[in-house]
PAZAPA-4460 file (N, C-alpha, C; in steps of 0.05 Angstrom, whole numbers, plus 32768, in hexadecimal, padded with zeros to 4 digits):
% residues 333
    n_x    n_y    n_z   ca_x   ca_y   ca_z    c_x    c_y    c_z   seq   type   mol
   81F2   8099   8049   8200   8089   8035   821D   8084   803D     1      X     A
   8226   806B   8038   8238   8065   803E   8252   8066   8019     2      X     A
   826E   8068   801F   827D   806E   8006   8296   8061   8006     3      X     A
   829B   8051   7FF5   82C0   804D   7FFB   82D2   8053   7FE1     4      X     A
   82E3   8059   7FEA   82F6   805E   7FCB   831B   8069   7FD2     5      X     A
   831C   806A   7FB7   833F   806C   7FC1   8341   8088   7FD3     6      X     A
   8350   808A   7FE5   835C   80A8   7FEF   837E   80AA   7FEE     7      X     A
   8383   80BD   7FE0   8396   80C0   7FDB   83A8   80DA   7FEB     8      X     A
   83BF   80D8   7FF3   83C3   80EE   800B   83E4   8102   7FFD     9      X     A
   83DB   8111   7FFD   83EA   812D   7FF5   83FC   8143   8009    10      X     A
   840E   8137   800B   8414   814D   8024   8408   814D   803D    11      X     A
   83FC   8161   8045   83EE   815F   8067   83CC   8162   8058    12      X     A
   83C7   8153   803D   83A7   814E   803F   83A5   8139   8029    13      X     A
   838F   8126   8030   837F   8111   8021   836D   8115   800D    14      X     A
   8369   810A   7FF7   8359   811A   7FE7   8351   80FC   7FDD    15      X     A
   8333   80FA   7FE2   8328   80E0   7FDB   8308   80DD   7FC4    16      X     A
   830E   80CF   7FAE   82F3   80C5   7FA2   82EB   80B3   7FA6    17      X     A
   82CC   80B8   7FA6   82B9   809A   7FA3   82AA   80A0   7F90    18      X     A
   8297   8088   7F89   8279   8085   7F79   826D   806E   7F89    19      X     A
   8250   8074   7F91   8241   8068   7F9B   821F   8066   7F8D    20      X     A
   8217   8053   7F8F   81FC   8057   7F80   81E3   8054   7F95    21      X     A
   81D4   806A   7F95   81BC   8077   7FA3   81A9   8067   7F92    22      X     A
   8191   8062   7FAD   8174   805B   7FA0   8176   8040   7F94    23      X     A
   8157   803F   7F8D   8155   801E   7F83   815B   801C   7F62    24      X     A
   815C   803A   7F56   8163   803D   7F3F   8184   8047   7F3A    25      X     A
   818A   803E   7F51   81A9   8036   7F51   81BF   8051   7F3E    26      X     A
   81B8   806F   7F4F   81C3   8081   7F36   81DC   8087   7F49    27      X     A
   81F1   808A   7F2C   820C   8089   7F3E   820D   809F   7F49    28      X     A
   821E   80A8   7F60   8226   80C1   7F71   8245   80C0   7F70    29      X     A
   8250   80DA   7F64   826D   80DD   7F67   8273   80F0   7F77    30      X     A
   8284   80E6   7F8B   8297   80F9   7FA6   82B0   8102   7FAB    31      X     A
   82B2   8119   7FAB   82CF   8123   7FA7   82D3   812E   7FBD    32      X     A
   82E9   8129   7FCF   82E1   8139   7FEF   830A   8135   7FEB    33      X     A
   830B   814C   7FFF   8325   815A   8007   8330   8153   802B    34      X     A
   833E   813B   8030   8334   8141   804B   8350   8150   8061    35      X     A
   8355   8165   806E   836A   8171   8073   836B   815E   8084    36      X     A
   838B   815C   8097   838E   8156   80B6   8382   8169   80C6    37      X     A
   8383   8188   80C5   8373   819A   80DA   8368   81A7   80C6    38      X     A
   834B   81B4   80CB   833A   81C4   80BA   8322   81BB   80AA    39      X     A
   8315   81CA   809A   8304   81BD   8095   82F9   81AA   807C    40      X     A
   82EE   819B   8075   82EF   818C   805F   82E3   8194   804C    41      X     A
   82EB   8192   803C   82DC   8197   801F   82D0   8182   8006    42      X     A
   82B3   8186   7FFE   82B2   816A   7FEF   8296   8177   7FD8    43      X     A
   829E   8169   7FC7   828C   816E   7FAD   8276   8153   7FA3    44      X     A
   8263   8158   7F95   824B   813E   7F94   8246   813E   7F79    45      X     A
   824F   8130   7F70   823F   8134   7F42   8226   811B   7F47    46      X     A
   821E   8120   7F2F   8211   80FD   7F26   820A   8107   7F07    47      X     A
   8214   80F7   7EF8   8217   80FB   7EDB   8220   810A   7ED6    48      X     A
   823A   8116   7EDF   824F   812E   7EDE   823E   8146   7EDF    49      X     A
   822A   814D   7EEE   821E   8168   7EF3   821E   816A   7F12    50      X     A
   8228   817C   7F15   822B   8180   7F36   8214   8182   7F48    51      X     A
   8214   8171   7F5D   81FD   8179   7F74   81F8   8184   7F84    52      X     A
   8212   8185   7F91   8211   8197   7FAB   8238   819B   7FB2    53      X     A
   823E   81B6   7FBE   8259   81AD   7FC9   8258   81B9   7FE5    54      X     A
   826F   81BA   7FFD   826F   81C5   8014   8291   81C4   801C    55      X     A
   829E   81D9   8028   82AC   81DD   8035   82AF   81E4   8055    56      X     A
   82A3   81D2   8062   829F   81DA   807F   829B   81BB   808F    57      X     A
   82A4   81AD   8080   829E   8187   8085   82BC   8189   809E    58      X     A
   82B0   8178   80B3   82BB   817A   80CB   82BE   8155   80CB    59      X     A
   82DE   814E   80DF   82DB   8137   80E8   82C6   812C   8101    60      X     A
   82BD   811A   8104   82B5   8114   8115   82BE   8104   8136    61      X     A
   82B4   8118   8151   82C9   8118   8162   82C1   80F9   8168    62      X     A
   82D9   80EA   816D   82E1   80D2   8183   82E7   80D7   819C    63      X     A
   82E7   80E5   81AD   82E4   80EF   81CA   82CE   80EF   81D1    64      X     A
   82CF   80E9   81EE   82BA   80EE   8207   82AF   8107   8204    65      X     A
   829C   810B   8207   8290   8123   820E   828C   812C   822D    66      X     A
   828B   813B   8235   8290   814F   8250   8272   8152   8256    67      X     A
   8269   815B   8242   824A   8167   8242   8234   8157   8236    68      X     A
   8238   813C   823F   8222   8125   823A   820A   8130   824B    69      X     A
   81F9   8123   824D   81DD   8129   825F   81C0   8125   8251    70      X     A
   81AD   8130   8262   8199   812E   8251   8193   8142   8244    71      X     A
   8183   8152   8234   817B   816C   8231   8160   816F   8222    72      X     A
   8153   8181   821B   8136   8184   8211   813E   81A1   81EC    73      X     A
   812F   8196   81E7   8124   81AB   81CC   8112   81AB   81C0    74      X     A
   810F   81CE   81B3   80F8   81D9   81AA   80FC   81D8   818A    75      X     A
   80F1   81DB   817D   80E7   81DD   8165   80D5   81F9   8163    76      X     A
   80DF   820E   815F   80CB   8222   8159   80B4   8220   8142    77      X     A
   80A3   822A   813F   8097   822C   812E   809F   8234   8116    78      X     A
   8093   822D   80FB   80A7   8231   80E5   80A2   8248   80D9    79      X     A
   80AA   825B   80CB   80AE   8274   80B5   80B5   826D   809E    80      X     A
   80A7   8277   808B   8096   8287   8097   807C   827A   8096    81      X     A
   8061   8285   809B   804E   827D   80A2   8045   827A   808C    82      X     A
   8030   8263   808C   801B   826A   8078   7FFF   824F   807E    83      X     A
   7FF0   8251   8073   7FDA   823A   8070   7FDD   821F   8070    84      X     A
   7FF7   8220   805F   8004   81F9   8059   8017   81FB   806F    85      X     A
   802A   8202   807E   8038   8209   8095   8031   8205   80AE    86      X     A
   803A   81EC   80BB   8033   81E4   80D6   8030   81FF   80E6    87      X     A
   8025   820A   80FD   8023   821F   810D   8038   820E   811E    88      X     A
   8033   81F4   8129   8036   81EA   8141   8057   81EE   814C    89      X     A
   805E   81E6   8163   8080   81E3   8168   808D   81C9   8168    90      X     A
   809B   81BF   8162   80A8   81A9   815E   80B7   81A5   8182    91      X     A
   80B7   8190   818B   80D1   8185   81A2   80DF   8169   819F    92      X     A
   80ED   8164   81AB   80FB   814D   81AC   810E   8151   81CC    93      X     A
   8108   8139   81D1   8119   812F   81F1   813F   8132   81DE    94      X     A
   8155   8139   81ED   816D   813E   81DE   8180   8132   81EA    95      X     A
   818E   8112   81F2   8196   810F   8202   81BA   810B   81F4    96      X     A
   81BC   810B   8203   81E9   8111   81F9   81F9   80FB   8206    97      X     A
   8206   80EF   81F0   820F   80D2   81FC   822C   80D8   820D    98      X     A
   8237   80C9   8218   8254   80D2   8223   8271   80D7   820C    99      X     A
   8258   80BF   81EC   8270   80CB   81D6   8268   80E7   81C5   100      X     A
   8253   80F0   81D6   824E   8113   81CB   8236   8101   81B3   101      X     A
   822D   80F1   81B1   8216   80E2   819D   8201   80FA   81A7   102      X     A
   81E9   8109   8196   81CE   8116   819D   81B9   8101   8194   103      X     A
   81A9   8103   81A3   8195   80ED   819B   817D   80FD   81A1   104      X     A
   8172   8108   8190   8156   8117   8187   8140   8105   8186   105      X     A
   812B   80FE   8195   8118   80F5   8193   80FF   8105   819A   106      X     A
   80F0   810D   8187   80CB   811C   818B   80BF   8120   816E   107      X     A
   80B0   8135   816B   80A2   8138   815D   80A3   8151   814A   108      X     A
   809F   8151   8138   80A0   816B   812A   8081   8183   812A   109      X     A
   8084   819C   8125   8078   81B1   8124   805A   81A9   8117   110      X     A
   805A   8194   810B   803B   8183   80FC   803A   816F   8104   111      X     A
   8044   8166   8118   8038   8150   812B   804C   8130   8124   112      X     A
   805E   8132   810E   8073   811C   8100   807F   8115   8117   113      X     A
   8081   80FB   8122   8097   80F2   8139   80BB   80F0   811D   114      X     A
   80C1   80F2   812D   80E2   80F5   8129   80FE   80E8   813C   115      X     A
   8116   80DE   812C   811E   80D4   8145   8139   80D5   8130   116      X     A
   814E   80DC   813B   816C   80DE   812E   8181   80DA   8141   117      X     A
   8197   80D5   8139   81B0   80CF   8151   81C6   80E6   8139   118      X     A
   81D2   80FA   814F   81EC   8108   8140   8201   810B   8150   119      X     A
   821D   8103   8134   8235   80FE   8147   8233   8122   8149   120      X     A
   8249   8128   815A   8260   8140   8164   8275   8141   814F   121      X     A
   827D   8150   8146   8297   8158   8136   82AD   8161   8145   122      X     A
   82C4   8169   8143   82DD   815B   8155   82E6   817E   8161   123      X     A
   82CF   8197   8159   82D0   81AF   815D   82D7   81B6   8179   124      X     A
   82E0   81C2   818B   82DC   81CF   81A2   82C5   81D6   81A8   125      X     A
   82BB   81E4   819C   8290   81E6   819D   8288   81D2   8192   126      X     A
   8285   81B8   8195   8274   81AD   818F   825E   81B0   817C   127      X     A
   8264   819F   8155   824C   81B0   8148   8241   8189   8135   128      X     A
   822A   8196   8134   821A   817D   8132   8215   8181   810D   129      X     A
   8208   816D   8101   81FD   816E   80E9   81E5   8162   80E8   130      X     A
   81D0   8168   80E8   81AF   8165   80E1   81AB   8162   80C6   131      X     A
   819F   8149   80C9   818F   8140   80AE   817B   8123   80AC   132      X     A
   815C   812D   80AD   8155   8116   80B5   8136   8114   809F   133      X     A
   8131   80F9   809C   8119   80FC   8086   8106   80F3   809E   134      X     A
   80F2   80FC   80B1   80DC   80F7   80BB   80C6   80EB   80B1   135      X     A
   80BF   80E9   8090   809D   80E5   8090   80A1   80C7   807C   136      X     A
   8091   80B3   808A   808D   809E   807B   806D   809F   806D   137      X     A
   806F   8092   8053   808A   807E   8047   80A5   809B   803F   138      X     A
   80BA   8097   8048   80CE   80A8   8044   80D1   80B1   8025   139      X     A
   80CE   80D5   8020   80C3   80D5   8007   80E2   80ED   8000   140      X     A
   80E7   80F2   7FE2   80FD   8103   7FE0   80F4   8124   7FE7   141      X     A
   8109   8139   7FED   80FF   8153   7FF1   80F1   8151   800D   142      X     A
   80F3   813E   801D   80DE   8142   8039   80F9   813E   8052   143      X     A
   80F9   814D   8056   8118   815A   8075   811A   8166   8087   144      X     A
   8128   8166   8098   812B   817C   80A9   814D   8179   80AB   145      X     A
   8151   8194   80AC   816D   818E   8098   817A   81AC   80B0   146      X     A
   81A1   81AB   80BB   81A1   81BD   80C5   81B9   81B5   80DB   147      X     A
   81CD   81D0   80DD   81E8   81C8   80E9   81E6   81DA   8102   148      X     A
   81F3   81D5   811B   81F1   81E9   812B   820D   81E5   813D   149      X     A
   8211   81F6   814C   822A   81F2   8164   8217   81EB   8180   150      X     A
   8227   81E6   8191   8216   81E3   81B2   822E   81F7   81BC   151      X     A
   8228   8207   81CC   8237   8218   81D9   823D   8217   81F2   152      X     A
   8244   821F   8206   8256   821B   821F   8234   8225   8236   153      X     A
   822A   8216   823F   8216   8219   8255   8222   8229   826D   154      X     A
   8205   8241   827E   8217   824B   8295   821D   8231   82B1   155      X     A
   8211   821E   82A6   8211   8201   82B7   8226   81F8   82AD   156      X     A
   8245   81FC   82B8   8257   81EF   82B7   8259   81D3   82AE   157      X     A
   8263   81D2   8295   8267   81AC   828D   8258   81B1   827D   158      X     A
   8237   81BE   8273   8228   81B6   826F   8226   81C4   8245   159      X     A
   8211   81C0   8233   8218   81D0   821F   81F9   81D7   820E   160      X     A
   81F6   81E4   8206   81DE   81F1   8202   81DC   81FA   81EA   161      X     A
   81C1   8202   81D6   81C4   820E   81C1   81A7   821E   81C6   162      X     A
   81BB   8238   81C1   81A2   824E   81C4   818E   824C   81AA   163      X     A
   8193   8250   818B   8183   8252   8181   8199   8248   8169   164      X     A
   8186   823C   8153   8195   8232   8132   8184   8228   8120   165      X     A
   8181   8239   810B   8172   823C   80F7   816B   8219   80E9   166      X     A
   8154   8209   80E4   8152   81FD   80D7   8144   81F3   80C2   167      X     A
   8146   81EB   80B6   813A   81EB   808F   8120   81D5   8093   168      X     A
   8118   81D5   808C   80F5   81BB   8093   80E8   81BC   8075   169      X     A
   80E4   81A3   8065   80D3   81A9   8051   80C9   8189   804B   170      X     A
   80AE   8195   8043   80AA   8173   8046   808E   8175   8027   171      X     A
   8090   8159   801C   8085   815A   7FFB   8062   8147   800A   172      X     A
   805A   8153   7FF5   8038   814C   7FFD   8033   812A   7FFC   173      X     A
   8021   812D   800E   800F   8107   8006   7FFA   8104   800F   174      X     A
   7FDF   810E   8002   7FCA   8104   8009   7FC6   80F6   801D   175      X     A
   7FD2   80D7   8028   7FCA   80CD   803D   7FD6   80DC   8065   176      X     A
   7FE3   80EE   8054   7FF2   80F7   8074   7FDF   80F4   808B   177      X     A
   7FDE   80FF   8099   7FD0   8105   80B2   7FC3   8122   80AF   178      X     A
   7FD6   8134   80B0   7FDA   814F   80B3   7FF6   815D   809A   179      X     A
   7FEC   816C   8093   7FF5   8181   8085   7FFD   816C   806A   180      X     A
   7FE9   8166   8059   7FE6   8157   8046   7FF5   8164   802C   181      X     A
   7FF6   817A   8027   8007   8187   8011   8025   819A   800E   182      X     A
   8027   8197   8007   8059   8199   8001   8053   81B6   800C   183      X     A
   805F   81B7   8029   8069   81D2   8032   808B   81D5   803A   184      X     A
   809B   81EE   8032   80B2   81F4   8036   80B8   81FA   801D   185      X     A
   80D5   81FE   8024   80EE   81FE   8042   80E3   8215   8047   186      X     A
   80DD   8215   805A   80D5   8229   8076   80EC   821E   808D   187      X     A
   80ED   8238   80A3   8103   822C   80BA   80FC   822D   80CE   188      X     A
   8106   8224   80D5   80FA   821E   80F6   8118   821D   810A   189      X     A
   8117   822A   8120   8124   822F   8136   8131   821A   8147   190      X     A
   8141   820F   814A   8147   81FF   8162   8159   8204   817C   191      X     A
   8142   81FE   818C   8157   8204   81A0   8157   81EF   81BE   192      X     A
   8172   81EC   81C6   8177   81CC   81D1   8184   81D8   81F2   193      X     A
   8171   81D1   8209   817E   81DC   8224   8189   81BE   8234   194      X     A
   8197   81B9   8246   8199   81AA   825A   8185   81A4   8266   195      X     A
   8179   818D   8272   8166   8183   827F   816E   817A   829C   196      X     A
   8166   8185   82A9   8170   8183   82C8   8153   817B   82D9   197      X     A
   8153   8161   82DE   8137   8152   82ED   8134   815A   830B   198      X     A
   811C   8160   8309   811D   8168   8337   812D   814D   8343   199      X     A
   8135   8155   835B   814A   813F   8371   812C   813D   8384   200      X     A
   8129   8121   8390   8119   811E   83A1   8126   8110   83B6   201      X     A
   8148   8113   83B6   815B   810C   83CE   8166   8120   83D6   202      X     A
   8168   811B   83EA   8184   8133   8403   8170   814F   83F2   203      X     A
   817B   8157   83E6   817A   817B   83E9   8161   8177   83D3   204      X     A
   8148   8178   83DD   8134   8179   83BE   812F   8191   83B3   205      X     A
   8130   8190   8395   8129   819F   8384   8111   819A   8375   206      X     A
   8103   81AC   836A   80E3   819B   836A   80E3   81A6   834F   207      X     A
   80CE   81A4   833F   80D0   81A5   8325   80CB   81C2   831F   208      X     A
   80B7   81CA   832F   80B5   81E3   832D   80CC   8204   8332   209      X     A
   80E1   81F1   833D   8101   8202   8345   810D   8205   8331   210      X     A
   8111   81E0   831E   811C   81E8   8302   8115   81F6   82EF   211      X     A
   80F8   81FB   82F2   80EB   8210   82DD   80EA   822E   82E9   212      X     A
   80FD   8235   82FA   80FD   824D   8308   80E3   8254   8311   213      X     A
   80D6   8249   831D   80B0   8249   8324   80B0   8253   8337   214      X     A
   80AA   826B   8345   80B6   826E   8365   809B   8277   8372   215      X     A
   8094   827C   838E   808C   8287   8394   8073   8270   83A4   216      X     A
   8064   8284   83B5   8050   8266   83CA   803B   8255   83B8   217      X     A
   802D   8264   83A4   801B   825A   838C   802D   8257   8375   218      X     A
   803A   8237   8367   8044   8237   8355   8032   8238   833B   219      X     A
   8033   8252   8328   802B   8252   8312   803A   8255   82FC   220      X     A
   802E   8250   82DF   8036   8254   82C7   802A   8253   82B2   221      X     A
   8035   8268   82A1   801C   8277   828B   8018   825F   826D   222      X     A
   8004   825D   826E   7FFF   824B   824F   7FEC   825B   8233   223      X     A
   7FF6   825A   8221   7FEC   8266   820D   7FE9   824B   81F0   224      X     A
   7FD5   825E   81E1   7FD7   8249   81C4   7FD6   8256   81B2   225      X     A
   7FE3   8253   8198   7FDC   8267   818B   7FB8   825B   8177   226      X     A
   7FAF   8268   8161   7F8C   826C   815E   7F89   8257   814F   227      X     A
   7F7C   8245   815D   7F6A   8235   815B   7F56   8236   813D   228      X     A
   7F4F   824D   813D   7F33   824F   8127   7F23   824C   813C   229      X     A
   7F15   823C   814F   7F00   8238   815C   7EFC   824F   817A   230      X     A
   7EE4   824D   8173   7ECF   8262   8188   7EDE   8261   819E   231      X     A
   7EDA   824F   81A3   7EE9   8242   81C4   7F01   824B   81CD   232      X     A
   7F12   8253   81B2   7F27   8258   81C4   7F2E   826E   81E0   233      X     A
   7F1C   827F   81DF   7F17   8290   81EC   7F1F   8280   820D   234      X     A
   7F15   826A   820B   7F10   825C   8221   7F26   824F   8231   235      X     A
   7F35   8248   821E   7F51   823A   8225   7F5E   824E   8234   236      X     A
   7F73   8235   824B   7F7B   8239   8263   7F90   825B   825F   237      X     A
   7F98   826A   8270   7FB3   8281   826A   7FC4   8274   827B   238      X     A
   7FB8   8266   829B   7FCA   8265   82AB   7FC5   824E   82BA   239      X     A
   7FDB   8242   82C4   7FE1   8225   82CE   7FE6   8224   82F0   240      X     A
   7FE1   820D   82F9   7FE7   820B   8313   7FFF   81F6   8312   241      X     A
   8012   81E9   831B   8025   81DB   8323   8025   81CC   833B   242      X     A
   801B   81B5   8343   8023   81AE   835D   8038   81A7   835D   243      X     A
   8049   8199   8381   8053   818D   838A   8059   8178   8380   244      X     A
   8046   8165   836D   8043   814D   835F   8045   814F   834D   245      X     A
   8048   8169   833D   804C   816D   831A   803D   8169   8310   246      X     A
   801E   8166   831C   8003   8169   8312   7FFC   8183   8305   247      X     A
   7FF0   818A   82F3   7FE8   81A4   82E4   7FC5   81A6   82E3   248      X     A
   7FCA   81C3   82F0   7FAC   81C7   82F3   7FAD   81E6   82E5   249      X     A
   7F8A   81ED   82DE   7F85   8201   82D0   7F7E   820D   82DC   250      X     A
   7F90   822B   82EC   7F7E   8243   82FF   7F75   8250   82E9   251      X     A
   7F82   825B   82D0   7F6C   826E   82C7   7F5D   8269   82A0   252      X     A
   7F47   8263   829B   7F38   8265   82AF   7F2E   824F   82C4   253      X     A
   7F21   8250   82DC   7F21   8242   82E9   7F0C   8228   82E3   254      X     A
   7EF9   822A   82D9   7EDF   821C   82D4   7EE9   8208   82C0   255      X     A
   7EF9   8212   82AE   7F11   81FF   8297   7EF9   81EF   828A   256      X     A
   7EE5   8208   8270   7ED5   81F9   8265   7EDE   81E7   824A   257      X     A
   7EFE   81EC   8246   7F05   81DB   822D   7F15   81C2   8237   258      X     A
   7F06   81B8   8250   7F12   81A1   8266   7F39   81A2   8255   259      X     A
   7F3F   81B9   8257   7F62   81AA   825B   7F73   81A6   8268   260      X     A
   7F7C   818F   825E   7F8C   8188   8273   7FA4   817A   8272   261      X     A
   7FBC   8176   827A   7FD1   8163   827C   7FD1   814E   8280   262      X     A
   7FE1   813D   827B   7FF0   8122   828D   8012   8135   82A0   263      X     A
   800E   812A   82B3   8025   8134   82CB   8039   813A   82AA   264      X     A
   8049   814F   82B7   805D   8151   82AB   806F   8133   82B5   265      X     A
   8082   8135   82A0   8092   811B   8298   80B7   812F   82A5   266      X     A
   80B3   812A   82C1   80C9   8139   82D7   80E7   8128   82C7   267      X     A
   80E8   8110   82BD   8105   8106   82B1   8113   8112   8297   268      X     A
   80F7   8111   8287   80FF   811B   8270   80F8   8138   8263   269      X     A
   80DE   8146   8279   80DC   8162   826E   80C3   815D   8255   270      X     A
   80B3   8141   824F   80A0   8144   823F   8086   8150   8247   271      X     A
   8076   8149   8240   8058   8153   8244   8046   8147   822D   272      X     A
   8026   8145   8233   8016   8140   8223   7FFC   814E   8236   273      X     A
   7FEE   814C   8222   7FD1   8159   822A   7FBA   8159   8219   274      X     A
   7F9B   815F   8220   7F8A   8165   8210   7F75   817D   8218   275      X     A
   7F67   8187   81FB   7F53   819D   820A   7F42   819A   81ED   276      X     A
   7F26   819F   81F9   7F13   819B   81E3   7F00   81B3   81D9   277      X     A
   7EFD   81AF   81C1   7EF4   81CF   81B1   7ED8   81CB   81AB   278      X     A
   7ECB   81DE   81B0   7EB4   81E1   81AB   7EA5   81FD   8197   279      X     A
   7E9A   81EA   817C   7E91   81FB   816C   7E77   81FA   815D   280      X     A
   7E60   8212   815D   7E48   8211   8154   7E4C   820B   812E   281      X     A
   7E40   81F9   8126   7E44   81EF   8105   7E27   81E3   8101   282      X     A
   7E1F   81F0   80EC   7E0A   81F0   80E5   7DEA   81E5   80F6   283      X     A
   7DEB   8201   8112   7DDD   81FB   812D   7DDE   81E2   813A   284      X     A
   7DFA   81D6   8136   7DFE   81C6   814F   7E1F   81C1   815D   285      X     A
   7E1E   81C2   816B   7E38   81BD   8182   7E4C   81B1   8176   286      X     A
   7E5F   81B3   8166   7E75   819D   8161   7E8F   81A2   817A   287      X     A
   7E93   8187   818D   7EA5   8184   8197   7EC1   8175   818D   288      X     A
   7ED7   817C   8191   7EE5   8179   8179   7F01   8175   8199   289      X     A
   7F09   8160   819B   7F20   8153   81AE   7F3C   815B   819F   290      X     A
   7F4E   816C   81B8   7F65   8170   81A7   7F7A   816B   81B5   291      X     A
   7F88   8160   81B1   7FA5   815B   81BC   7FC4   8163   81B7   292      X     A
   7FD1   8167   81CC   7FE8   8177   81CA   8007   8168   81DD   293      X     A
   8019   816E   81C8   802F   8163   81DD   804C   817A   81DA   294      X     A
   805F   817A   81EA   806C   8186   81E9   8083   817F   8203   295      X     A
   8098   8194   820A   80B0   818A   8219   80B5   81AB   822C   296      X     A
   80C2   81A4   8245   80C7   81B9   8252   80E3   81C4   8251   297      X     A
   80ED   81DB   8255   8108   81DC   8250   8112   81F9   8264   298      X     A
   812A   81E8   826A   8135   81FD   8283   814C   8211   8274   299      X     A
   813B   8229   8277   8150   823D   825F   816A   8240   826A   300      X     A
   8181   824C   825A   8193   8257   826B   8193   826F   827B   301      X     A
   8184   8279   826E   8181   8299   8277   8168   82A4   8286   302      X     A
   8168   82AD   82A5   814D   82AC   82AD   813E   82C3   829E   303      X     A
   8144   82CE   828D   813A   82EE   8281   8128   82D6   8265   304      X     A
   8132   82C2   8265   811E   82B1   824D   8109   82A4   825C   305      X     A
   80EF   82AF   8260   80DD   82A8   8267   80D3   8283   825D   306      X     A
   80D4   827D   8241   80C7   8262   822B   80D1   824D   8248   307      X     A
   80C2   8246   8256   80CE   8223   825D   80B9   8210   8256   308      X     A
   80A5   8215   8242   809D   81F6   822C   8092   8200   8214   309      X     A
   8093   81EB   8208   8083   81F6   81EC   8081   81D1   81DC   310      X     A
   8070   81DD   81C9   8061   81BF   81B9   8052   81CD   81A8   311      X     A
   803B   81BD   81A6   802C   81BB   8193   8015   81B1   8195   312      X     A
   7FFB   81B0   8187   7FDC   81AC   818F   7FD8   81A0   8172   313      X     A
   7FC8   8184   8171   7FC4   817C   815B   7F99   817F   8154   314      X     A
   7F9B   818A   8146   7F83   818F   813B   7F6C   8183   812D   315      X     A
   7F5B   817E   8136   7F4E   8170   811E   7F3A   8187   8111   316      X     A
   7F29   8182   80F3   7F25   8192   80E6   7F09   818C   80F0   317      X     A
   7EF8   81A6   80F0   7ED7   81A2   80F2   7ED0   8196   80D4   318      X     A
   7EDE   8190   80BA   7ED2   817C   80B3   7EE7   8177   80A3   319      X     A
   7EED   8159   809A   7EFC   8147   8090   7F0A   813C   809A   320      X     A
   7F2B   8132   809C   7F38   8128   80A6   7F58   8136   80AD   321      X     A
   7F56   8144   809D   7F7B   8150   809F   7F79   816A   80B8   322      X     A
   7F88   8157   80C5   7F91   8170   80E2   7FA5   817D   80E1   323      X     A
   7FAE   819A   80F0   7FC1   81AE   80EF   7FC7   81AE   810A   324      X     A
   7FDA   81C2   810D   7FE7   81BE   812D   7FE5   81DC   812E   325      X     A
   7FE4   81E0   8142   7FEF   8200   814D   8002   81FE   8171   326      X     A
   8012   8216   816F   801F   8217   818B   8015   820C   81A4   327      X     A
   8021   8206   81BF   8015   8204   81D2   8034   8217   81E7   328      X     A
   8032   8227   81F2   8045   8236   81FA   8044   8235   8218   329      X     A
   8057   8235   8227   8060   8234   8246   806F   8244   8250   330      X     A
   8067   8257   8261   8084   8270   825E   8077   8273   8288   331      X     A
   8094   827F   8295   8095   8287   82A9   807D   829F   82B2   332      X     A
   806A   829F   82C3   8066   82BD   82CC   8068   82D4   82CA   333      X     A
***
């Protein structure tokens, strides 16, 4: 929402009201905000003189270059706490950083919702962002992902990173969804945002498997999911092969009776997609049941953090229509 109104200035601070009217039922919003020259802002929200919300921690927004533009990748942990209405799955988005410090979040959420947001930088020394985005069409009230964090100083010089930051997810029911058809949350979910550094296939090559600390003459890497419900899972892959080409193959097990499999990893941006198919006995006969999964790779800071991918598996139900997600996990050897 956008606001305009008088600001009036007091010494070394501004203190400004508006009213603006929200929605198609046009209800007024009154704004009372404090704004210092250094520190932080303060601002209050009525509508019909009953208060809505207030905050003291409102930051300017920085006009400088950023140092630590680039590309970078993020996870979406799975949400808490758990339950039945509660995506299992992990949320990612590609994270790329403009030269004016802009974040541009583009993927999918922990139930399979694509998502896509742009956030300025605030004028901080740490660099701290503000999250707030409505994902599910038709865009309904109470449905968010809502959530503030800092980026902190990378051991990759220039570069800026966020280890981990709590965020709020709640989203209101609609029959026609896809998946997870009834109002679950606020539950939270984890985010966490690394640098994306692509293999060099000039002068000095680095191959994809270097960025993911992959070492050794047989490049492998461990894959897990979390439970299915179906028989089969038993079957699904533990462990991965890696070529030279960023082709993904299934050493264990080797016979790979839940045919899964990848598309090449996506070496620019760190995505991925894939499928693997479930097989279950229902009322003495075979139901094969096609499942698909996508997710993003990420180069930790710390080689003691094993996670370099994670996503999500979209489900369909052995009977009706509403699908669930569960984990798809990628971790070092």
């Amino acid at each position: 929402m956008s606001f305009t109104g008088p600001l009036l200035t007091v010494g070394e601070e501004a203190a400004g009201t508006a009213t603006t009217l929200v929605g198609t039922s046009k209800i007024p919003y009154h704004i009372e905000f404090t704004l210092p020259i250094a520190g932080d802002v303060n601002v209050n929200a009525m509508s019909g003189g009953l208060p809505l919300g207030s905050a003291n921690n409102g930051q300017k927004l920085s006009t400088s270059t950023a140092a630590y533009a680039g590309s970078h990748t993020a996870v979406l942990e799975p949400a808490t706490p758990a339950g039945s209405s509660v995506p299992a799955g992990a949320g990612w988005a590609t994270a790329n950083i403009s030269s004016m410090g802009i974040l541009t979040l583009v993927g999918r959420l922990g139930d399979g919702t694509t998502f896509t947001t742009a956030l300025s930088p605030d004028g901080e020394s740490n660099p701290g962002y503000r999250l707030f985005v409505q994902p599910y069409l038709p865009v309904r009230t109470q449905s968010f992902l809502a959530g503030s964090f800092t980026l902190a100083e990378h051991p990759i010089p220039g570069r800026r990173y966020l280890a981990q930051s709590n965020l709020t997810w709640k989203k209101s029911a609609l029959p026609a969804d896809s998946s997870y058809r009834t109002t679950f949350g606020p539950v939270n979910t984890v985010m966490m945002i690394d640098p994306w550094l692509p293999p060099k296939t000039t002068a000095a090559v680095i191959t994809l498997a270097t960025r993911l600390s992959l070492t050794g003459g047989s490049i492998s890497l461990g894959v897990s999911h979390s439970d299915t419900g179906s028989a089969s899972q038993i079957n699904l892959p533990t462990r991965l092969g890696l070529s030279a080409t960023n082709a993904v193959i299934v050493l264990t097990p080797l016979a790979n009776p839940t045919k899964w499999k990848t598309l090449t990893f996506v070496p620019t941006t760190g995505t991925f997609t894939g499928s693997f198919e479930l097989s279950d006995l229902v009322s003495g006969k075979t139901v094969k049941r096609p499942v698909t999964f996508s997710g993003i790779l990420r180069q930790p800071a710390s080689m003691t953090d094993p996670l370099i991918g994670e996503g999500h598996y979209l489900l369909p139900p052995l009977s009706g229509t509403e699908k669930t997600t569960g984990e798809v996990l990628l971790t070092r050897p």
